[in-house]
LUMMARFI-608394 format. One record per residue: x, y, z of N, C-alpha, C in turn. Coordinates in steps of 0.02 Angstrom, whole numbers, plus 50000, padded with zeros to 5 digits. Each point is the difference from the previous one (the first is absolute). Example, Ala and Ser with C-alpha at 12.3 -4.5 7.8 and 13.67 -1.06 7.14 Angstrom:
% residues 2
- n.px / n.py / n.pz / ca.px / ca.py / ca.pz / c.px / c.py / c.pz
- 50660 / 49716 / 50390 / 49955 / 50059 / 50000 / 50045 / 50060 / 50000
- 49982 / 50053 / 49964 / 50042 / 50059 / 50003 / 49961 / 50055 / 50037
This chain:
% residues 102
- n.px / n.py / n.pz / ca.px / ca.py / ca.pz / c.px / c.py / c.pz
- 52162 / 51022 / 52864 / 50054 / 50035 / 50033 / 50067 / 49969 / 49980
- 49996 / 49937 / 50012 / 50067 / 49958 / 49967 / 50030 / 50003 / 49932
- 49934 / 50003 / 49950 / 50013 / 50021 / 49929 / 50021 / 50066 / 50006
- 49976 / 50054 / 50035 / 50023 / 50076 / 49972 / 50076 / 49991 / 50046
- 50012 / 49975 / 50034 / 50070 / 50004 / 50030 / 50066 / 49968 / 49956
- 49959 / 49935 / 49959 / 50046 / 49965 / 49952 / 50010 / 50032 / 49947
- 49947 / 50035 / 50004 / 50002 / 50054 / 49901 / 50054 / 50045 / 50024
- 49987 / 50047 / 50051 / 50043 / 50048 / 50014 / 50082 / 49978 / 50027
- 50014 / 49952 / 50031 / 50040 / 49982 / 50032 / 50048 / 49941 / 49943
- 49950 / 49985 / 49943 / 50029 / 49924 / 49978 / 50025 / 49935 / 50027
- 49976 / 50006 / 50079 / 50013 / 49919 / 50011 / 49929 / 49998 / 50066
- 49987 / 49965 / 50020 / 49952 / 49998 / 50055 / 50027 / 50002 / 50076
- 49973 / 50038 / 50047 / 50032 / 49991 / 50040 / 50014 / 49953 / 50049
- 50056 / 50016 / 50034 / 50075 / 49956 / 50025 / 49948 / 50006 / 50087
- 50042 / 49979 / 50046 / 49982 / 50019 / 50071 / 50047 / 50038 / 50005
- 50031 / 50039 / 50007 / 50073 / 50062 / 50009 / 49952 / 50047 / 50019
- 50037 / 50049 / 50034 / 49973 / 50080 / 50022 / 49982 / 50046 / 49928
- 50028 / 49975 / 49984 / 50010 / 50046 / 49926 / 49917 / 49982 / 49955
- 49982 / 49939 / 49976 / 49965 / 49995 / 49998 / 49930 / 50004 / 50043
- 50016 / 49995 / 50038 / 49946 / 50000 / 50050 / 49973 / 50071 / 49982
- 50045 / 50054 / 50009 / 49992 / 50061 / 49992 / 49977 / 50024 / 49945
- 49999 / 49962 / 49937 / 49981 / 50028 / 49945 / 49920 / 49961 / 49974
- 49989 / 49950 / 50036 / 49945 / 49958 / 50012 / 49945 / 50076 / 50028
- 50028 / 50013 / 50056 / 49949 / 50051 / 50060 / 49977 / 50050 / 49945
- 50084 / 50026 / 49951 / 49964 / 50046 / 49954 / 49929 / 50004 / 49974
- 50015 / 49943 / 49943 / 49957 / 49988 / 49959 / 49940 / 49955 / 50038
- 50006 / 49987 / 50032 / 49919 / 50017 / 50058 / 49975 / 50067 / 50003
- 50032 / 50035 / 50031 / 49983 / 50057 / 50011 / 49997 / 50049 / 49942
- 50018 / 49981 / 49967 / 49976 / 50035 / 49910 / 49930 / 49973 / 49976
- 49988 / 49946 / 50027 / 49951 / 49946 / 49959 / 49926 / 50012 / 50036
- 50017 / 50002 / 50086 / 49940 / 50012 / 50047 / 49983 / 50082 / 49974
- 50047 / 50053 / 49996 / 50003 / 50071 / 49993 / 49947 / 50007 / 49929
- 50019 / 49950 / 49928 / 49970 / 50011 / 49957 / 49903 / 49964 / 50000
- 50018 / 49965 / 50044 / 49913 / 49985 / 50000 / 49971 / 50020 / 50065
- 50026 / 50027 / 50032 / 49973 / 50060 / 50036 / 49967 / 49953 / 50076
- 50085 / 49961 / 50000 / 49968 / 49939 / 50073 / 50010 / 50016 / 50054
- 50011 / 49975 / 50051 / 50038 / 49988 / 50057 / 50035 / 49943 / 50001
- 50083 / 50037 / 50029 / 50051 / 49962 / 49997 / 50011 / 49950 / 50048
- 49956 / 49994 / 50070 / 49999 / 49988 / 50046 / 49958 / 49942 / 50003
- 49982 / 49980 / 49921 / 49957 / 49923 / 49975 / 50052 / 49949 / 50008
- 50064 / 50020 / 49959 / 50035 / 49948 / 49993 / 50076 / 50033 / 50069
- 50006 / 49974 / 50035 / 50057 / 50008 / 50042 / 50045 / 49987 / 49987
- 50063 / 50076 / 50006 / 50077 / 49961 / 49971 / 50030 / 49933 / 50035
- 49973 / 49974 / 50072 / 50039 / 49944 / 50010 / 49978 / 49947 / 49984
- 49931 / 49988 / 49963 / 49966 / 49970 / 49970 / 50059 / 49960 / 49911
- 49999 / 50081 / 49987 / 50060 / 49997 / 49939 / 50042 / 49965 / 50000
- 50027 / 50017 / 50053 / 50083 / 49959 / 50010 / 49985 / 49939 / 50008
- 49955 / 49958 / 50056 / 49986 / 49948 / 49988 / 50004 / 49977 / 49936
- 49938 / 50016 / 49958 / 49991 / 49985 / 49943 / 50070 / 49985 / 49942
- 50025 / 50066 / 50016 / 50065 / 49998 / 49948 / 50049 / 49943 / 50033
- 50012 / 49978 / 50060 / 50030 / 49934 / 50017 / 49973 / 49919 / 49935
- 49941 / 50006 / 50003 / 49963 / 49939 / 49953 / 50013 / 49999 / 49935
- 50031 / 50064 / 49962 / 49989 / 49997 / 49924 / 50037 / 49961 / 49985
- 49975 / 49958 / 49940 / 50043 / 49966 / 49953 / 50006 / 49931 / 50067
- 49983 / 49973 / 50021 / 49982 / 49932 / 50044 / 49957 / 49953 / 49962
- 50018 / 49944 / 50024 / 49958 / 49955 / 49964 / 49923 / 49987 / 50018
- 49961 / 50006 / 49979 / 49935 / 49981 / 50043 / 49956 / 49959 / 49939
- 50051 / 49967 / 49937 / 49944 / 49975 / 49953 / 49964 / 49944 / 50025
- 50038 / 49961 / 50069 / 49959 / 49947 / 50023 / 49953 / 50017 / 50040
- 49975 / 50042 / 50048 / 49975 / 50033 / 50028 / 49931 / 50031 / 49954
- 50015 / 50025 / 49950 / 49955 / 50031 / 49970 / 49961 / 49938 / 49953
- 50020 / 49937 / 49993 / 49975 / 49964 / 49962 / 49953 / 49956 / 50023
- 50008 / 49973 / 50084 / 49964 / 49986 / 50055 / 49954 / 50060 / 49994
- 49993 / 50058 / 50035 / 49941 / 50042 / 50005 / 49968 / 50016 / 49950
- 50024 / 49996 / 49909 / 49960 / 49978 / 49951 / 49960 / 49960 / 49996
- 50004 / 49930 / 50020 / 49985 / 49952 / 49986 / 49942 / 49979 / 50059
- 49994 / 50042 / 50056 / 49959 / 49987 / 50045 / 49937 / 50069 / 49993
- 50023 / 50044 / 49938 / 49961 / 50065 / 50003 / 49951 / 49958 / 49943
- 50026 / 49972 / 49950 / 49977 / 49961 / 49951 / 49956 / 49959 / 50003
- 50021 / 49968 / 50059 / 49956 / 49924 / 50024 / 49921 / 50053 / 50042
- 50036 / 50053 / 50027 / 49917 / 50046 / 50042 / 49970 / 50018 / 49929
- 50013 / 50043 / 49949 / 49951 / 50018 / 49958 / 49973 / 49942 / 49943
- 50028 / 49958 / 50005 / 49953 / 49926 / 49969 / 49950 / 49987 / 50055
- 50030 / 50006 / 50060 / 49916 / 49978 / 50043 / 49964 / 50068 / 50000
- 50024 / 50058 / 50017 / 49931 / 50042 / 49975 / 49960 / 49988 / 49945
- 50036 / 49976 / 49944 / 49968 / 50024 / 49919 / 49979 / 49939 / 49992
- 50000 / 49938 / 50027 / 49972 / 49928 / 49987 / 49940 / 49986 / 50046
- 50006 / 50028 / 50052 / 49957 / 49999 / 50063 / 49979 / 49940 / 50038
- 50057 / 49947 / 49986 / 50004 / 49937 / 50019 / 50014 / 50005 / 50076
- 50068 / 50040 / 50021 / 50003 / 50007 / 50065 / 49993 / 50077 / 50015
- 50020 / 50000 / 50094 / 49986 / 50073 / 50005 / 50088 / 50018 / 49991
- 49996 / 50064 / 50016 / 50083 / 50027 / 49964 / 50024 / 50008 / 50068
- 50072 / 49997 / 50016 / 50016 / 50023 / 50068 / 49965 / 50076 / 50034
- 49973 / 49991 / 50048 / 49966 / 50078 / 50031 / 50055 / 50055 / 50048
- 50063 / 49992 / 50005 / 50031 / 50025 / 50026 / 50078 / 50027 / 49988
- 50011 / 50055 / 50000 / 50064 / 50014 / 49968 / 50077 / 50036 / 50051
- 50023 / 49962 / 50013 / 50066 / 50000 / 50029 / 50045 / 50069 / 49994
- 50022 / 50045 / 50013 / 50041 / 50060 / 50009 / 50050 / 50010 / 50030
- 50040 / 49999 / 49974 / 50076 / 49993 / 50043 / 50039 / 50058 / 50007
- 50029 / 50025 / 50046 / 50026 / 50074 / 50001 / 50076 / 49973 / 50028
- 50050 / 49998 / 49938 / 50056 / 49992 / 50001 / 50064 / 50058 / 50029
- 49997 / 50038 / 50031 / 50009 / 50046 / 50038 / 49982 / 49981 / 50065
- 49944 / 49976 / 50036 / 49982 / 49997 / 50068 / 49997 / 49911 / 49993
- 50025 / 49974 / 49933 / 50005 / 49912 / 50020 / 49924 / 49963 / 50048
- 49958 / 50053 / 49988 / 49926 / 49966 / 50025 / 49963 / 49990 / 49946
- 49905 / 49966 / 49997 / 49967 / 50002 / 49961 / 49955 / 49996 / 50018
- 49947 / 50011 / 49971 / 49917 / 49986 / 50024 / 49975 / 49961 / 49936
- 49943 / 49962 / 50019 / 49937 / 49985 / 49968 / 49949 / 50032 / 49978
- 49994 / 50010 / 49942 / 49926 / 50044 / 49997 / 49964 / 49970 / 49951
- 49933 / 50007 / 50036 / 49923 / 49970 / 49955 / 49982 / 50030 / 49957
- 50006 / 49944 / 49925 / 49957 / 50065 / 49952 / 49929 / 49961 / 49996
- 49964 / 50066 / 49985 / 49923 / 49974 / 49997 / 49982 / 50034 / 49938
C-alpha cells in the first residue's frame, strides 16, 4: 500500500489530512482489486501507523533479531527447548497478552 502510494504520489506518506486521504484511496483501490474487505485494516489503525513512518527502530529490530536467532538455533540444534510462548501487544489499547505456542 505504501509502495503504490509512493509510485503514485512520489514521496511516501506524511501524517497531514491530505495524505491521510490519499493513503484511504489506494487502500480502497487495493482491497477493491483483490476482492477484500476493507474493514481488515481500519482507517484509525492507518493514521496511527502513518504517525511511525520513517522512525528509528534499527535498535529495536536488532534486539528482536538476535533473540529470534538465538530461538531457531535451539530448535535446529535441539540442545535446548525454544521459548514456548509468544507476547502480543496491541498498541492502540497499550495492553498485551501471553500466548502458548504448542
Amino acid at each position: 500500500m505504501l509502495l503504490s502510494f509512493e509510485n503514485e504520489k512520489g514521496h511516501l506518506p506524511g501524517t497531514g489530512e491530505k495524505d491521510l486521504e490519499g493513503v484511504l484511496e489506494v487502500k480502497k483501490a487495493l482491497f477493491a482489486a483483490i476482492e477484500a474487505d476493507e474493514r481488515v485494516l481500519e482507517d484509525d489503525f492507518l493514521k496511527i501507523f502513518l504517525t511511525g513512518i520513517g522512525a528509528e527502530i534499527a535498535p529495536v529490530t536488532a534486539i528482536l533479531g538476535g533473540f529470534v536467532a538465538q530461538e531457531i538455533i535451539k530448535v535446529l540444534s535441539g540442545k535446548d527447548l525454544p521459548i514456548s510462548n509468544f507476547f502480543l501487544f496491541d498498541g492502540r489499547a497499550g495492553v498485551g497478552s501471553v500466548e502458548e505456542v504448542k
